[in-house]
N, C-alpha and C positions, 0 to 999 in steps of 0.2 A: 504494500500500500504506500501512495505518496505520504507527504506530511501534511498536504492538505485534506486528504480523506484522515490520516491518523486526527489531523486537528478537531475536523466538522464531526468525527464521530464520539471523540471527546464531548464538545459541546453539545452535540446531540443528547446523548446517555445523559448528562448531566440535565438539561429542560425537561426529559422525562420524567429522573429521578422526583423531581423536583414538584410537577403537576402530579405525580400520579403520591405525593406527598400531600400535597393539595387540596386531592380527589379525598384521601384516608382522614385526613383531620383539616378539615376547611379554617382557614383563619382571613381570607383574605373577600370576600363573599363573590367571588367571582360563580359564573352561571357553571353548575354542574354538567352540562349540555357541552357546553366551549370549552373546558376542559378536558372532556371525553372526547371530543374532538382535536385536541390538543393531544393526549394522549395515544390516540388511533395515528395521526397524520404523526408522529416520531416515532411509534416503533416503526411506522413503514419506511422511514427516512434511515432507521440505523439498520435495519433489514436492507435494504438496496445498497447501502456504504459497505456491509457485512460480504455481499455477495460480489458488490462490484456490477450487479446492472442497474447503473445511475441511466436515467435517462440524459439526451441530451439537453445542456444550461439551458438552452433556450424554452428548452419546456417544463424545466423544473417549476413548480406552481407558486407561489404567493400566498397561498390560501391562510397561511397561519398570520401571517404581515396583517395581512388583513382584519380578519377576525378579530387579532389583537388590539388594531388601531379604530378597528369602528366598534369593540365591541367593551374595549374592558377600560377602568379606568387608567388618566395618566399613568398615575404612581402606585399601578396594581404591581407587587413584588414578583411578578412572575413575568412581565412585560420584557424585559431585558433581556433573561436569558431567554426565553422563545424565542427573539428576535432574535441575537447572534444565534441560534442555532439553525435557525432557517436560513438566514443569510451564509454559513460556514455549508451548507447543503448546495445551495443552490453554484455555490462556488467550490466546489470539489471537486 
C-alpha cells in the first residue's frame, strides 16, 4: 500500500471508531439516522482501501461532506474527523 492509502485508512478507522462511539453512548445529539449513515459509508471506505478497489477520484462521492455540512451542527465533535477522513479517501 502507498502512504496515502496507509494514511486515509488510518483516518478512516479512526471516524469510524469514533461514530460508531457515538452510535453506543450518544453525547453529542447528533441524528441516529446520519450517523448510521456515517457508519455504513466508512466501513465501505476502509473495505475498498483494505482490498484496493478504490474507484476512480473522480467518482469517489461526497456524500458524507455533505450530510455533514447541511446536516449536523458547526461544532458537532465528530465534524472534523468525518471530514479529513472522507477527504484522505477521496485522495488515495
Amino acid at each position: 500500500m502507498t502512504d496515502r492509502i496507509d494514511r486515509a485508512r488510518g483516518l478512516v478507522e479512526q471516524a469510524l471508531r469514533e461514530v460508531e462511539a457515538e452510535l453506543a453512548a450518544p453525547r453529542s445529539g447528533l441524528c441516529p439516522v446520519q450517523l448510521g449513515t456515517c457508519r455504513d459509508t466508512l466501513r465501505g471506505y476502509v473495505s475498498a482501501l483494505e482490498s484496493g478497489n478504490l474507484p476512480p477520484r473522480k467518482d469517489r462521492s461526497e456524500r458524507l461532506c455533505r450530510l455533514v455540512v447541511d446536516g449536523w451542527p458547526f461544532d458537532a465533535p465528530l465534524a472534523g474527523t468525518v471530514l479529513a477522513a472522507e477527504r484522505a479517501f477521496r485522495t488515495a
